[in-house]
Phi, psi and omega in degrees: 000323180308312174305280181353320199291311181283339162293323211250000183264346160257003166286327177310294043090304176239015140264003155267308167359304195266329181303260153342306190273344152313290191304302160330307179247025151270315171279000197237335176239131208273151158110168185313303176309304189313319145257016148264312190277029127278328154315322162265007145296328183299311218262350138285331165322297197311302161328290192310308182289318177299346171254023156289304183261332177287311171077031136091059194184133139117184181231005155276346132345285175331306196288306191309333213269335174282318212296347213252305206285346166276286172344260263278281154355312192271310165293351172283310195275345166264356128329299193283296175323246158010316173286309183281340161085048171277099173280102189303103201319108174116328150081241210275328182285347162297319085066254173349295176283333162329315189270018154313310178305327190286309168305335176265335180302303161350309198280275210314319158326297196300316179323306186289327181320285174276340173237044173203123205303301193310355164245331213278164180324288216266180197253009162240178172237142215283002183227135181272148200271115194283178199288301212284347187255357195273340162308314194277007147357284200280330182286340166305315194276330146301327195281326175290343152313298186292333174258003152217047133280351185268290183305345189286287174331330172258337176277325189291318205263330167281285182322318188290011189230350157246344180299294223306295192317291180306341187283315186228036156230116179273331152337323188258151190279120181306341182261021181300324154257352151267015189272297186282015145313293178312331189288298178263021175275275198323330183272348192279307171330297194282301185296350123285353190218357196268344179278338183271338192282308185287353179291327191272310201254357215085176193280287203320312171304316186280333179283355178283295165351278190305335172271006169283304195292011172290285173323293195300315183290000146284296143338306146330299180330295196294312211279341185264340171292012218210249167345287244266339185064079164306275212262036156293339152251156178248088140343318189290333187296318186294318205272075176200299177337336198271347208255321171270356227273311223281280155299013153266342137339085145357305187272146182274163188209137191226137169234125182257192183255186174301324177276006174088023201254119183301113132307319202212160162214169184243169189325281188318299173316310173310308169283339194282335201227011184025066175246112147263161180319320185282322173297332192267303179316121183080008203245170162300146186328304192298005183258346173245337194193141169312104170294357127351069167096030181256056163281167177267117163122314177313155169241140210225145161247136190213139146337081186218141200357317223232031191094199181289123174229141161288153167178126175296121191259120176241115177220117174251127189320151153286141189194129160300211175251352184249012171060074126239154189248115277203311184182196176216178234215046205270119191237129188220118182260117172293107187269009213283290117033292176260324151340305151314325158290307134340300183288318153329270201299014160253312199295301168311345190294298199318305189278319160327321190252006169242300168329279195287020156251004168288285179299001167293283188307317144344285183307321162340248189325299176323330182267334173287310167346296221266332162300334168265350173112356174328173179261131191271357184275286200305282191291008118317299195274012150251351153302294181308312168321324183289277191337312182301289189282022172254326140317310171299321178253026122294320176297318168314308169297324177301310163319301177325303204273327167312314184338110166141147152159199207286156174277128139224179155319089177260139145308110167287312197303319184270329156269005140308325179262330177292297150323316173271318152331298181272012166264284210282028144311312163315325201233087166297326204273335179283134134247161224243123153211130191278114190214061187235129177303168179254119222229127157244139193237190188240123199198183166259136183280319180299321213300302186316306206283338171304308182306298177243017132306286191336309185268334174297309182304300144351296180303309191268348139339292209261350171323063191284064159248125165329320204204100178260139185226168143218135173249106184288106163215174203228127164224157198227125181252166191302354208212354146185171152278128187271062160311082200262145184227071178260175182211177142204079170303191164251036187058164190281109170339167149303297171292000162276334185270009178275315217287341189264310192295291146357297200108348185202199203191151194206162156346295213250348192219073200242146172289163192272336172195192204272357196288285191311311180304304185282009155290306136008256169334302175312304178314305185295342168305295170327337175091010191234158132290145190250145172227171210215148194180152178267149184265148199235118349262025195194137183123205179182146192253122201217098199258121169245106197277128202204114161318141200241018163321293190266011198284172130169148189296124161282284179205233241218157148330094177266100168246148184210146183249166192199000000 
């Protein structure tokens, strides 16, 4: 009796023990792991003091000993998880169901427990079995069987998931598996093999036994949070990185096969380009982004939800453990943004240090001119002329600099007319004629209305013909709007459209003033393109092609002449 006394005052003894160090590394330690394995310190506390109190006798014994060989398992293997950073599909009700199996053994334990001589302590059972219940007995007894070959099975597979964890993770101290093995082995253990052991040596014997090895899985427990640094590295973060690494990535990434086929997209790429995985995965590059010209190093305009967007392209071979390459790797940074911003401070350098210093000198010279007996009427009205256009390209910059703001529902059809309404007040001499279907599409709306006041004006500025016209029209397809601006003017130079078309301005190859760029600008606000083509039999055609994803036609063609 004495042993006896001293097994259940230490089993008692290393379920506060367990108790405490459960608490202790819940409050003390941050992450999933931390509380999972304080739950399975909670759920040997708990073990421990019931067999403390039952002391291995009795038929609430019984019940500790289903409850300890189910339990036990499960919070040991949700651990290994958490520790090891495996995410289970379905998060916590996959969870849940996972503990089905254990839970109908449980039922099924009490049942054989209480109404069948063959579990209980005594050579009868303490509650006799009513009749309508003694079939389902034997099924009881499957089900406890079963559900702890289902645990035997989640305990092997929870160790082999921390050897593994500790094995490739070089950070971590090797001897952290058998201890923290040992920390969810032992109570699984003894209450499997410690009933055949009192059977042999006795109760005393057999209840010490199980409270040593209690005591020692207390121990274990401090030493591996504590000496051994359970949680001083995060394992979890390496073994997880491989499976989220992709959607942590700002840039969208798409990785293909040799054959030019997806495997994977990351988060970004998916909204950027309005795709799912199912839609995408095994199918071709080109079902997702113009596969054109997606070299490393290149920059591309490509299509996406929100329009035309640029983006710097970086892509690396993909390669096996025998360096063969397998497939690549494409990461595409939207570069829309800062491109533009390049191209303003080059057009600006450019005109600050040529224009407007031509026209400084004009103004210069027209006042010395007058200063000098010049006729002051002639050099008055090109002073003011000058002056009018150093204005105008302040207004200009200022536009410039407005360019960007929110996507909403614009009607083309009403700013096409609004926009031409207010250039030919300016170009009375011009006629205006308007032929845009009634279309609303989803854009910036200013960005939209810069771009082709900018390309109207341009048309109708330059128009030198006898009977100068521009015609504004629009057609519209399942894949975008076609937004047309012909004239017949003497057309857009060559070297203007090199220079827009190109992206940049040089020395030797400059735009002649700010009307195409900030039409330009505006289109890339806008989410479009500008493309340039000769008009039959005279002219030019200056088209801002603007994605129809979110578009649709309200009704026919509305033509007006002005």
């Amino acid at each position: 009796m004495r042993l006896l006394t001293v097994g259940r005052l230490l089993a008692a003894g290393a379920g506060v023990a367990l108790a405490w160090l459960a608490y202790w590394t819940h409050s003390r330690r941050d992450g999933l792991a931390a509380t999972s394995y304080a739950v399975l310190l909670g759920s040997l506390a708990v073990t421990a003091l019931c067999a403390a109190v039952t002391a291995h006798t009795g038929v609430p014994y019984k019940l500790v000993w289903i409850g300890t060989s189910l339990t036990v398992p499960l919070t040991f293997a949700g651990f290994a998880f958490d520790y090891y950073g495996i995410t289970v599909p379905g998060g916590r009700s996959a969870r849940v169901v996972a503990t089905v199996p254990a839970v109908l053994g449980a039922v099924g334990g009490a049942v054989v427990v209480v109404f069948t001589p063959q579990m209980s302590p005594g050579v009868v059972a303490p509650v006799p079995a009513p009749a309508a219940l003694a079939p389902s007995t034997g099924l009881a007894g499957t089900l406890l069987d079963a559900g702890l070959y289902y645990t035997t099975a989640v305990m092997l597979l929870a160790i082999g998931l921390v050897v593994r964890t500790v094995r490739r993770y070089d950070r971590l101290d090797a001897g952290l598996v058998p201890v923290v093995s040992f920390v969810g082995v032992w109570p699984w253990l003894a209450n499997l093999f410690v009933p055949q052991v009192t059977a042999v040596a006795g109760l005393g014997v057999g209840v010490t036994v199980v409270a040593s090895g209690y005591a020692l899985s207390g121990l274990a427990a401090a030493a591996a949070v504590g000496p051994l640094g359970l949680f001083d590295a995060s394992p979890m973060a390496g073994n997880v990185a491989p499976e989220v690494v992709l959607d942590s990535v700002d840039d969208a990434v798409i990785v293909v096969d040799d054959d030019r086929r997806v495997l994977r997209l990351n988060a970004v790429a998916r909204e950027t380009f309005g795709v799912t995985d199912e839609e995408a995965t095994a199918g071709p590059l080109s079902a997702v982004v113009d596969d054109d010209g997606l070299d490393d190093g290149a920059t591309v305009e490509l299509d996406t939800v929100d329009g035309v967007r640029q983006f710097a392209v970086t892509r690396s071979v993909v390669r096996d453990r025998g360096d063969a390459a397998r497939g690549s790797v494409l990461v595409l940074r939207d570069v829309t943004g800062q491109r533009t911003r390049e191209q303003r401070l080059a057009v600006f350098n450019r005109t600050l240090r040529h224009d407007l210093r031509n026209d400084a000198s004009s103004i210069v010279a027209n006042a010395e001119l007058i200063g000098d007996g010049g006729d002051p009427e002639t050099c008055a009205d090109r002073i003011v002329d000058t002056t009018r256009e150093l204005v105008d390209a302040a207004e200009r910059a200022r536009e410039i600099d407005r360019i960007g703001g929110e996507q909403t529902s614009v009607a083309v059809d009403e700013l096409a007319e609004t926009v031409v309404s207010t250039v030919a007040d300016d170009h009375p001499a011009v006629s205006f004629t308007t032929a845009v279907p009634s279309v609303t599409v989803e854009t910036d709306r200013e960005a939209l209305a810069v771009a082709l006041r900018n390309v109207v004006e341009n048309a109708a500025e330059h128009n030198d013909a006898t009977e100068p016209f521009v015609v504004v029209s629009a057609e519209v397809t399942d894949e975008s709007l076609e937004l047309a601006v012909a004239d017949n003017g003497p057309g857009v130079p060559d070297h203007e459209r090199a220079v827009i078309d190109a992206g940049e301005e040089d020395q030797l190859r400059h735009s002649s003033g700010l009307g195409l760029w900030t039409a330009q600008w505006g289109a890339t606000a806008a989410g479009g393109r500008l493309r340039f083509a000769d008009n039959d039999p005279r002219g030019s055609v200056v088209t801002l092609s603007l994605s129809t994803g979110r578009n649709h036609t309200d009704g026919p063609s509305a033509e007006s002449t002005v």
